[in-house]
N, C-alpha and C positions, 0 to 999 in steps of 0.2 A: 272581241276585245277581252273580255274575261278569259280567255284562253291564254290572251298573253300576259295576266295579270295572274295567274296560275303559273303558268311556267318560268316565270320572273322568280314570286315567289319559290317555286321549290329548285332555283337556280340557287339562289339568295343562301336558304336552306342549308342545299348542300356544298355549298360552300363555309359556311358557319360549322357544320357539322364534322367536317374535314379537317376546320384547324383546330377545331378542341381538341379531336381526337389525336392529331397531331403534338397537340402540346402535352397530353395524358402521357403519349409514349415517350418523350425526350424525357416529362418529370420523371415516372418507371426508370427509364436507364439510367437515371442520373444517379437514385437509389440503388438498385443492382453492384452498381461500379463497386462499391464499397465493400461487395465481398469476394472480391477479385482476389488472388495472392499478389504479395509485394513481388514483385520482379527485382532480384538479385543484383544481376549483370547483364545489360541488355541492350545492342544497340538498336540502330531504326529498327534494322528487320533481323537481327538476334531472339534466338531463342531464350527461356528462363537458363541462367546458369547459377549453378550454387557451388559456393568454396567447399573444395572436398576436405575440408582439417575436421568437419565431423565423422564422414566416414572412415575415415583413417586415423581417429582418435581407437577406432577399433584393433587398428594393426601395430599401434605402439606395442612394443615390447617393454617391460622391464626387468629391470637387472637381474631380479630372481627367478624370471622366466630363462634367461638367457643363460645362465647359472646351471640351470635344471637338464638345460639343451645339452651345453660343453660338457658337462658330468659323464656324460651316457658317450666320450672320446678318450678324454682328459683327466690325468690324474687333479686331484684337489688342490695343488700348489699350481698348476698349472690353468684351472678353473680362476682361482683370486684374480691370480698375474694377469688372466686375459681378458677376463668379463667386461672390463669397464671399455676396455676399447671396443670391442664390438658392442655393446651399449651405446658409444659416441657413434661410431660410424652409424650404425642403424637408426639413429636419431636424425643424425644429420643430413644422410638419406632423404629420410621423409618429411623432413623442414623446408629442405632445396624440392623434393616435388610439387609440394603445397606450393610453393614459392612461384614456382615456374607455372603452374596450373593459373594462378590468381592472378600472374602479370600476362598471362597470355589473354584469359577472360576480359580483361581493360584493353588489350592492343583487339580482340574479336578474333586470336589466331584460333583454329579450327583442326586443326594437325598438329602432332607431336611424335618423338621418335625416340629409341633408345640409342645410348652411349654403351655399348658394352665391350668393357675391357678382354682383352684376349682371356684373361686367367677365369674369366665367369662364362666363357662360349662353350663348355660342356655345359655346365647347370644352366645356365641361360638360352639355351640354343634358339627357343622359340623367338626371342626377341633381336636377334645378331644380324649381321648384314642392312641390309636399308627398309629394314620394317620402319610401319608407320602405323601410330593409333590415331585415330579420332577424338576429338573433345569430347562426345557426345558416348563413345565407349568408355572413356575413362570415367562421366558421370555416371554410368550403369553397371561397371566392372570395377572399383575401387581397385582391387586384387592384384588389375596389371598396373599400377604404380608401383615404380621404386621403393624399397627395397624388396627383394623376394625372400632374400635366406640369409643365417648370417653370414660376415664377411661379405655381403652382397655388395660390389663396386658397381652394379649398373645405374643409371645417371638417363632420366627424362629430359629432353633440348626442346626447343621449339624447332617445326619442320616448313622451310622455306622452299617454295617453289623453283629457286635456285639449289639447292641445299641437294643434290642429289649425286649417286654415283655418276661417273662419265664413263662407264665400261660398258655402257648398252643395258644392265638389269632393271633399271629404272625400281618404281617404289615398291616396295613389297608390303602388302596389307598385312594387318595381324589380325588372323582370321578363327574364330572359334571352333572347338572339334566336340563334337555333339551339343552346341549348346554353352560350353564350358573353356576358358582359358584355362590349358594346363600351367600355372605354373609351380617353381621348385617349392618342397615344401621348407618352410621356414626353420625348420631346426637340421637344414643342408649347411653342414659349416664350409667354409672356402676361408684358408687360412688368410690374416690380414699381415701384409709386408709393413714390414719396420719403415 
């Protein structure tokens, strides 16, 4: 009888013992939580995403840079006459990629592609045909956002699983070459059509 009034007891016990210890770890987690990072952009099962207008607060240009650039082409009357437009164009560039990044993050798209106009397929070669970048490249490689150089017409789309050539090439990745997306260097001028 004392045998079962012993094992009672240390049933009793460990059971008592179990849910404090239980309630110590839920109170713990509940503390922790708090120094978690805010999550961005996130759906159920989305990863953190963050608006890239900081890191391409780095690739604005300004007019005095772009000034400095056309000099080293361009005679001085021809520097005035042209700077402000490639100022706009390279702005406006990089407002519509912010744009298109931020509206894609709210729909969870995951893929994006470039637009490249005929007149930017020498400098731009890397990006031409049915290249496609990842969300998750563009958060790591700021660089291959639009614009690249001035005069730069290429244009970031969102990339739809329909959205493909129909001559058999199908997607073409954009793939790094040691490590490194080449792309043009930014003082590559490509004249802007009136």
């Amino acid at each position: 009888m004392f045998l079962y009034i012993l094992f009672g007891f240390c049933l009793v016990l460990l059971v008592v013992l179990t849910a404090t210890a239980a309630y110590f770890a839920l109170q713990k987690k509940d503390d922790d939580s708090e120094n978690f990072p805010t999550i961005h952009q996130s759906g159920v099962f989305s990863i953190i995403r963050k608006s890239p207008r900081e890191a391409l607060e780095k690739k604005q240009l300004t007019l005095e840079q772009i000034k400095e650039a056309l000099a080293a082409t361009l005679s001085k009357q021809e520097v005035e006459d042209q700077a402000e437009s490639y100022y706009k164009l390279w702005t406006e560039i990089l407002e519509e990629s912010i744009s298109i990044i931020e509206d894609g993050d709210t729909k969870g798209l995951q893929t994006y592609m470039y637009n490249v106009p005929e007149r930017d397929t020498d400098t731009c070669k890397l990006f031409s045909g049915n290249t496609y970048v990842t969300r998750e490249q563009l958060q790591n490689f700021p660089n291959i956002i639009p614009p690249f150089h001035l005069g730069c017409n290429v244009r970031l789309i969102s990339k739809e699983a329909w959205n493909t050539n129909l001559d058999g090439t199908g997607w073409k990745p954009l793939l790094p070459e040691n490590g490194k997306y080449p792309t043009p260097e930014w003082r590559t001028i490509a004249k802007i059509e009136s």
